[in-house]
Steps between C-alpha positions, in 0.01 A plus 500: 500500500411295191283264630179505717513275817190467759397266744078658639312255697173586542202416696200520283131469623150571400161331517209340274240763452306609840704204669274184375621188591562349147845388496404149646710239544596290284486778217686736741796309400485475148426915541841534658655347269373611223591872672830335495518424186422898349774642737737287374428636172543815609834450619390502876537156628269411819662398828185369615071531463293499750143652639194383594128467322468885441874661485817411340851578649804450246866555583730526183821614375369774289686569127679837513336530120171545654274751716339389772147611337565322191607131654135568730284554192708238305401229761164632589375502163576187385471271825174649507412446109598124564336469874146584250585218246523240848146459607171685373466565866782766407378649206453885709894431689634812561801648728507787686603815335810575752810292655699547733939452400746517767843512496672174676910508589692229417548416865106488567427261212467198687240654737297581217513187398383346801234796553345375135575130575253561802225733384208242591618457863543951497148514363412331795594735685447784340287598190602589190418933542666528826808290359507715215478838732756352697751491194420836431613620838809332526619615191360868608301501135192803564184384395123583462266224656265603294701406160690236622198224447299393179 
C-alpha cells in the first residue's frame, strides 16, 4: 500500500495542576483556542474545546504523523508557556503531569461533542475526579489511585 490513510478521534483530558480553578472565564476561551490553534499545527484539527475552571477536555482528529505523547507535550508546553505571559497572577501555571486519551468511533463523535459542549452543567453533577474515574472504567483502563492525581 503506498500511501498512509487514518482517520483517530480522540478524547483527550487532563487538569491544571492539583485542580485550581484558574481557567476563568473569559480567558477560558481565549485558552481553548489558543489549544486550538497548536493542534492544528500539529496536524490534529479540534472538533471541539471544552472544560471547566480546573480541567480541559479536547476532542480532535489526531495526525497519523504523530504519537499521542508527543501532540500532549506539544500542547501542554506551550499553552502553558503562553497561559504565564497572560496575567502575573499566572506566573507559577502549571498542568498536571498525566492525561487521559481515549479512543472515540466515528459513530460516537457527536456524543462527544455534546459531552464537551456540556461539561459545566456535568460538573454540576459530578466533580471533576469521579468524572475522570468514571472514564477510566468505561474504557476498562487499570489504574493506581494513588498516581492518578498531582
Amino acid at each position: 500500500m503506498p500511501q498512509s490513510l487514518a482517520k483517530l478521534h480522540v478524547h483527550l483530558v487532563f487538569s491544571t495542576k492539583q485542580r485550581e480553578p484558574l481557567l476563568l472565564q473569559p480567558f477560558r476561551e481565549r485558552v481553548h483556542s489558543y489549544l486550538a490553534v497548536v493542534l492544528n499545527n500539529l496536524d490534529s484539527p479540534a472538533k471541539i474545546i471544552g472544560g471547566t475552571s480546573d480541567h480541559v477536555h479536547i476532542l480532535f482528529r489526531m495526525s497519523k504523523n504523530h504519537a499521542l505523547a508527543h501532540i500532549v507535550e506539544a500542547i501542554k508546553v506551550s499553552s502553558s508557556k503562553w497561559i504565564k505571559t497572560q496575567n502575573p497572577a499566572l506566573h507559577a501555571f502549571r498542568w498536571q503531569n498525566g492525561y487521559g486519551g481515549f479512543s472515540v468511533s466515528p459513530s460516537q463523535v457527536d456524543a462527544a461533542v455534546e459531552y464537551i459542549d456540556h461539561q459545566e452543567e456535568h460538573r454540576r453533577v459530578v466533580g471533576f475526579q469521579e468524572e475522570y474515574r468514571r472514564f477510566l472504567q468505561t474504557y476498562g483502563v487499570e489504574f493506581d489511585e494513588r498516581y492518578v492525581w498531582d
